[in-house]
C-alpha positions in Angstrom: -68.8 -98.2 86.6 -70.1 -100.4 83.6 -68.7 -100.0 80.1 -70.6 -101.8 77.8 -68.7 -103.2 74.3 -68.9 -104.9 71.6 -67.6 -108.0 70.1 -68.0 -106.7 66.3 -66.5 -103.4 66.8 -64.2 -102.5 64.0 -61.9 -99.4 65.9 -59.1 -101.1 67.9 -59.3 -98.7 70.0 -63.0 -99.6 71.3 -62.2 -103.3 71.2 -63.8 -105.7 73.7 -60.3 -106.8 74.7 -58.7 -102.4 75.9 -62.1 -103.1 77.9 -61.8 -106.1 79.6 -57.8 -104.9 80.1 -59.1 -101.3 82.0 -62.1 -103.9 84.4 -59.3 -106.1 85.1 -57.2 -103.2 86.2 -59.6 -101.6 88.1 -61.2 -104.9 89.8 -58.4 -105.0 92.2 -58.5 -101.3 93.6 -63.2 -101.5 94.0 -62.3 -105.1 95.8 -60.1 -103.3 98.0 -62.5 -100.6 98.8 -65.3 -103.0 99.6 -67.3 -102.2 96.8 -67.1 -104.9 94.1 -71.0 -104.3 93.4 -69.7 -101.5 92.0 -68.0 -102.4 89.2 -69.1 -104.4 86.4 -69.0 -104.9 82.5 -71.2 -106.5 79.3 -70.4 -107.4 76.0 -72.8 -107.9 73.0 -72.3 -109.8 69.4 -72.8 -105.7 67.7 -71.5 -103.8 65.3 -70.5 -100.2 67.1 -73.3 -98.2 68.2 -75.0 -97.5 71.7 -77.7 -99.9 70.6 -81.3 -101.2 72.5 -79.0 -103.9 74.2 -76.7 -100.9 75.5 -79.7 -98.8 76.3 -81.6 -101.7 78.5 -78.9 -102.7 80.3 -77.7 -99.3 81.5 -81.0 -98.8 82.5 -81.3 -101.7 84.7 -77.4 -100.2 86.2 -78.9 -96.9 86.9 -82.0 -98.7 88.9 -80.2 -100.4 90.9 -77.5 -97.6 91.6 -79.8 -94.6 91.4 -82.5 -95.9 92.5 -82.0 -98.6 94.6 -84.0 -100.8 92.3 -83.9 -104.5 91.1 -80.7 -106.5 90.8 -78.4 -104.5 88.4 -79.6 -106.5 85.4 -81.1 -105.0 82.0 -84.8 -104.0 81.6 -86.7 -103.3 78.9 -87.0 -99.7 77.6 -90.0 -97.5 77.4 -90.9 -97.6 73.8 -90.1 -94.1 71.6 -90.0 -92.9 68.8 -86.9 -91.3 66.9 -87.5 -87.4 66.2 -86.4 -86.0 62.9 -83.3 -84.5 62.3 -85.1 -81.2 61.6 -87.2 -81.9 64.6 -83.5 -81.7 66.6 -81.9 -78.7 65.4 -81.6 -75.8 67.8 -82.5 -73.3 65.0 -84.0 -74.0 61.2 -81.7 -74.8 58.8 -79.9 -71.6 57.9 -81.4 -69.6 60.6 -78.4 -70.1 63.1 -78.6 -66.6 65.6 -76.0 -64.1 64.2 -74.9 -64.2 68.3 -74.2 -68.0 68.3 -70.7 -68.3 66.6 -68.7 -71.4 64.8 -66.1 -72.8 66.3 -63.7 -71.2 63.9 -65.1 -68.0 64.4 -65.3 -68.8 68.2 -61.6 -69.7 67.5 -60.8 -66.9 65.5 -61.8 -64.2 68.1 -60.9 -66.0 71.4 -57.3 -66.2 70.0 -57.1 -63.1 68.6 -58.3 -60.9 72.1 -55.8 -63.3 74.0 -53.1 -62.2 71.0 -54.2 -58.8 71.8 -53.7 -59.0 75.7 -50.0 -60.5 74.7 -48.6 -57.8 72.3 -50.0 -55.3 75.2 -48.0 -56.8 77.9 -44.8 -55.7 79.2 -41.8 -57.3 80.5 -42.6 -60.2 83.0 -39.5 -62.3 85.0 -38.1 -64.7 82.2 -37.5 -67.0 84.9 -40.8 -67.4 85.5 -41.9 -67.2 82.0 -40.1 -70.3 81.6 -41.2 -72.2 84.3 -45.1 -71.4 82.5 -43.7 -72.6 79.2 -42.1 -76.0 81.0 -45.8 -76.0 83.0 -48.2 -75.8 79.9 -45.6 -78.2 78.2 -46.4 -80.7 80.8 -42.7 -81.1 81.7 -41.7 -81.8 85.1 -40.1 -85.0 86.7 -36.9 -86.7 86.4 -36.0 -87.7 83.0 -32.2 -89.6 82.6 -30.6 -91.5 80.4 -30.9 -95.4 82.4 -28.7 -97.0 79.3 -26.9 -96.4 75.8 -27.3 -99.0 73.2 -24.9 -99.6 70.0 -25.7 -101.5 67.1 -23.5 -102.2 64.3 -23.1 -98.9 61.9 -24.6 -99.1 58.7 -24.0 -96.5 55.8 -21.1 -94.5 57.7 -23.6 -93.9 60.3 -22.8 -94.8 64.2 -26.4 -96.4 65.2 -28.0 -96.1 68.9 -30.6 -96.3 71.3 -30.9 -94.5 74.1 -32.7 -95.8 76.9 -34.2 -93.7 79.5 -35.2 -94.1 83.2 -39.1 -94.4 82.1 -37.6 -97.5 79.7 -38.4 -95.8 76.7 -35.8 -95.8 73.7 -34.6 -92.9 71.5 -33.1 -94.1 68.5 -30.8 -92.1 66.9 -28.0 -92.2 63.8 -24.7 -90.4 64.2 -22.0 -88.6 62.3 -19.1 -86.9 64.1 -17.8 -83.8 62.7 -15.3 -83.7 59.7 -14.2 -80.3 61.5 -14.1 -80.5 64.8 -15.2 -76.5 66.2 -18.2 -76.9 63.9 -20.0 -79.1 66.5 -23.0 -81.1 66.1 -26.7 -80.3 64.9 -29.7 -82.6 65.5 -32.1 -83.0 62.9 -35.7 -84.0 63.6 -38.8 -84.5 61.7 -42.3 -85.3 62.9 -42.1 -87.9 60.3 -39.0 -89.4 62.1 -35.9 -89.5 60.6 -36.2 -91.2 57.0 -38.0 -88.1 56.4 -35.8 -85.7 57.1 -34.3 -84.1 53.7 -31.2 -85.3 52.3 -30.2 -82.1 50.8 -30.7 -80.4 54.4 -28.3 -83.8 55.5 -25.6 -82.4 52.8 -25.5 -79.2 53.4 -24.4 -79.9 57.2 -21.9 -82.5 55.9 -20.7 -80.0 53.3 -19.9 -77.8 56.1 -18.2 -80.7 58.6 -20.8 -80.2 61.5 -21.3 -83.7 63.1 -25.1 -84.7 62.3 -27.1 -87.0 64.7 -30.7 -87.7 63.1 -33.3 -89.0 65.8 -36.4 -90.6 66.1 -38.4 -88.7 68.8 -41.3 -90.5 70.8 -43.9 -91.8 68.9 -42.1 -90.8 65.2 -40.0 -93.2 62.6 -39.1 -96.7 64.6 -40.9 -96.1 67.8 -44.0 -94.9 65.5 -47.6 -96.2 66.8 -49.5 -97.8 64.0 -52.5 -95.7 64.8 -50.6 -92.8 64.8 -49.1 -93.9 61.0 -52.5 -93.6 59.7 -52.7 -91.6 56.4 -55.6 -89.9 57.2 -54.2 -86.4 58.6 -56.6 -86.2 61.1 -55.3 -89.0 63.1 -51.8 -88.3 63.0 -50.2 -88.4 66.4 -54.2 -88.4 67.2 -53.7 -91.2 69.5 -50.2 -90.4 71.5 -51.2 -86.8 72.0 -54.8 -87.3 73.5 -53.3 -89.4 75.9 -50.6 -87.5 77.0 -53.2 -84.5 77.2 -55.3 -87.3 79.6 -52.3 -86.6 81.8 -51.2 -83.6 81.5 -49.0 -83.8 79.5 -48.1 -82.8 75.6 -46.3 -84.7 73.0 -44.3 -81.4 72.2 -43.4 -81.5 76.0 -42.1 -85.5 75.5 -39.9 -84.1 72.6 -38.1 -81.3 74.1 -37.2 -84.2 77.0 -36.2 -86.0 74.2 -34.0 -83.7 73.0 -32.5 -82.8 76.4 -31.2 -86.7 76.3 -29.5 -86.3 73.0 -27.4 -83.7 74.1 -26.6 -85.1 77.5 -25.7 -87.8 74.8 -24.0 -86.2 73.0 -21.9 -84.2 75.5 -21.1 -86.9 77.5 -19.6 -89.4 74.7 -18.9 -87.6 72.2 -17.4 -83.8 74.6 -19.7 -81.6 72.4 -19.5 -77.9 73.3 -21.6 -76.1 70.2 -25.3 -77.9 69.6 -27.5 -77.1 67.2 -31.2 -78.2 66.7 -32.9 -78.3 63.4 -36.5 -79.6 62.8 -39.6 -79.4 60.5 -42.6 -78.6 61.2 -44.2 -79.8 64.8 -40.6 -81.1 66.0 -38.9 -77.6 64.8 -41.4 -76.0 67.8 -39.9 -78.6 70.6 -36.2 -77.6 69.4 -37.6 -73.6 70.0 -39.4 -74.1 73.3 -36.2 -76.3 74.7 -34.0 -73.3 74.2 -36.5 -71.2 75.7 -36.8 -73.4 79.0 -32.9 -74.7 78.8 -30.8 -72.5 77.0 -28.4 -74.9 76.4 -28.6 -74.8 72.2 -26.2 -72.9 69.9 -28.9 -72.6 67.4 -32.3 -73.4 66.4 -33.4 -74.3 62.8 -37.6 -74.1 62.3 -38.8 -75.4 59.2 -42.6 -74.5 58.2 -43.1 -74.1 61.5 -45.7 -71.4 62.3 -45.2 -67.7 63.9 -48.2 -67.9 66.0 -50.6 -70.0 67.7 -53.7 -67.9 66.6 -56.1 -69.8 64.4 -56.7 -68.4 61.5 -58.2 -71.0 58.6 -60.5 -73.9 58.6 -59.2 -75.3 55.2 -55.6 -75.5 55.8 -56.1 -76.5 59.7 -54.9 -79.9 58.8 -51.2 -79.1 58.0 -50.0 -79.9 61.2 -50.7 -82.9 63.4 -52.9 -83.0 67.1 -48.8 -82.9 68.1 -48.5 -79.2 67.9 -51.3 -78.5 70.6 -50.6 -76.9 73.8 -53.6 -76.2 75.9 -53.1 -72.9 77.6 -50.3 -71.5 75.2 -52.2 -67.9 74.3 -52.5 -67.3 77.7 -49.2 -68.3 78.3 -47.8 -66.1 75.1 -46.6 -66.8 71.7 -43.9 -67.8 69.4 -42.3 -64.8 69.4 -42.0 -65.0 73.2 -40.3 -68.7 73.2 -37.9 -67.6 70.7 -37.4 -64.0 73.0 -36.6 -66.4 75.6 -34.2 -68.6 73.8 -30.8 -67.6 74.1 -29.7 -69.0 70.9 -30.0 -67.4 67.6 -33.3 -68.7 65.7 -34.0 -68.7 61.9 -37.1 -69.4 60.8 -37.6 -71.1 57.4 -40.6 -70.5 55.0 -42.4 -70.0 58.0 -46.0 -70.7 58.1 -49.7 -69.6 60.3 -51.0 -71.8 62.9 -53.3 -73.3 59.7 -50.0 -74.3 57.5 -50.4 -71.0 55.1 -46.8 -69.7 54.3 -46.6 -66.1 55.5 -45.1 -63.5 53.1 -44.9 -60.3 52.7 -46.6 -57.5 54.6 -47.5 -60.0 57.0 -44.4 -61.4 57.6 -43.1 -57.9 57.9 -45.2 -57.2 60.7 -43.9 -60.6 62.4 -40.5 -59.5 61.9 -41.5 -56.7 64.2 -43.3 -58.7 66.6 -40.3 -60.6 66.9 -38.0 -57.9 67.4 -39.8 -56.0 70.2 -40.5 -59.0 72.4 -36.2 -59.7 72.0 -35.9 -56.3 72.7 -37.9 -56.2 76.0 -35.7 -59.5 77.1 -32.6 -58.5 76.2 -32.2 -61.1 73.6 -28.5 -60.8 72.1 -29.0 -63.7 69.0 -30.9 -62.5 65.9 -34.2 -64.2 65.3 -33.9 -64.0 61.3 -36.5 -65.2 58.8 -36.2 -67.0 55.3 -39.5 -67.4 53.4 
């Protein structure tokens, strides 16, 4: 292995110094192996590019390596020329074969037959069903609370952090309940929690449920500055790759989250009845963590969408990289997580995969979906829907 950098790159991310940080890692375990020739690294005074300098001195790596050539140092290129772009194109411009699809359209009708094999299928053992959603999540492991910080309140609010056995902290703000057999709801948004509304905030309060607010991983005070970027495309960009890199999914590291808040919640505070209520990307991990768990009174989806099936280039942006699950049309759908949720479920100008809002005929026939799959699992809570 040779990564190759450079000092003037402007993306943090490919920064000479995350090199030098993975060689140093890695030195220790090709030392231990007996094969220190085998690792090695160069740096160049360059903008970003894979430049002649790049070029030359992975050829000179690959001689000595592949070949058994020469010393492992850089050597000079053959000289080329650069082809036009035209020259490079698999077909002339506008003359793409009508059998070669776009990704949308690849998309489009991938999803749509694995949609089709899904509202085909019959019952299958919820049990296992849920052990497929918690799999594709990437959820498995330990995960317990290790510590439970209190800060001063501020507001009226009761202010913590908890801290879990992986030492990572959940902060959180919390209201008890004005009436006591209301119980608690927890609000989330993928925004953290500055974002969430404050007339969703009153209208809990006006009905004395006790409110706790949280900042799941990677959103409000625990947010990553690369993941804070205002360009859509790179929100949660970041966190979510990487967690993908191990197989796991952000959504998966927020239904965790959630898990700890009501351990929280039970264990200081004796809750019985707990709610979850969240927008957008967070209002999926409330869903999929009564699916999995069962252990919610009701969940609260806000512009959160039906169905995984991709259906628009030019809205694709309205959610973050933080609502991917790889594998979740084989798996099922929506309408199977909230079949497998024992709680009931109300869905809230509810939305396509793409961010459109879905109305009328349309959400009629999701109403159906949605009935038929509680149907088939014996689903006694209404899934109801408010566009």
């Amino acid at each position: 292995i040779m990564p190759v950098n450079h000092n003037l790159e402007a993306n943090p991310t490919f920064y000479t110094s995350e090199m030098l940080r993975s060689y140093n890692n890695a030195q220790p375990v090709f030392e231990m192996l007996g094969k220190e020739e085998h690792l090695s690294c160069r740096t160049y005074d360059l903008p970003h590019g894979f430049l002649r300098e790049d070029r030359e001195a992975m050829l000179g790596w690959f001689d000595l390596h592949l070949k058994q050539r020469g010393t492992g140092a850089a050597r000079a290129e053959k000289p080329f020329t650069l082809l036009e772009e035209d020259e490079l194109m698999v077909y002339p411009k506008g003359k793409r074969d009508p059998d070669i699809v776009t990704s949308p359209e690849y998309l489009s009708q991938r999803g749509g037959s694995l949609r089709e094999m899904y509202l085909r299928s019959g019952f299958h053992d919820p049990v296992k069903q849920r052990q497929g959603l918690s799999d594709i999540l990437g959820i498995r492991g330990s995960r317990k609370l290790k510590e439970v910080h209190q800060y001063t309140s501020a507001g009226g609010w009761d202010r913590y952090a908890l801290e879990t056995n992986d030492l990572e902290l959940i902060p959180l703000l919390h209201l008890p309940p004005t009436i006591p057999d209301k119980g608690y709801v927890i609000l989330s948004n993928p925004e953290g929690k500055a974002a969430i509304a404050p007339e969703v905030i009153a209208e809990y309060r006006m009905k004395g449920t006790g409110i706790v607010l949280v900042d799941l991983t990677g959103t409000g005070e625990i947010s990553s500055p690369s993941d804070s970027s205002s360009d859509k495309q790179f929100v949660f960009h970041t966190s979510s790759r990487a967690l993908m890199w191990l197989g796991k999914t952000l959504l998966g590291q927020w239904v965790k989250d959630l898990e700890l808040v009501i351990e929280f919640l039970k264990t200081n505070y004796q809750a019985r009845e707990i709610s979850v209520d969240g927008r957008k990307e967070t209002a999926l991990a409330g869903l999929f963590l009564s699916a999995i768990n069962g252990n919610v009174e009701h969940v609260t989806l806000r512009d959160a969408p039906l169905s995984y099936l991709f259906d628009s280039r030019e809205t694709v942006d309205f959610y973050s990289m933080a609502v991917h699950v790889p594998r979740f049309l084989n798996w099922g759908d929506v309408s199977l997580a909230a079949a497998l949720a024992e709680s009931a479920v109300t869905f809230i100008l509810p939305r396509t995969m793409s961010g459109r809002e879905v109305r009328g005929p349309s959400l009629e026939d999701f109403r159906v979906e949605f009935v038929e799959k509680a149907e088939m699992y014996g689903k006694r809570n209404p899934v109801r829907f408010e566009p």
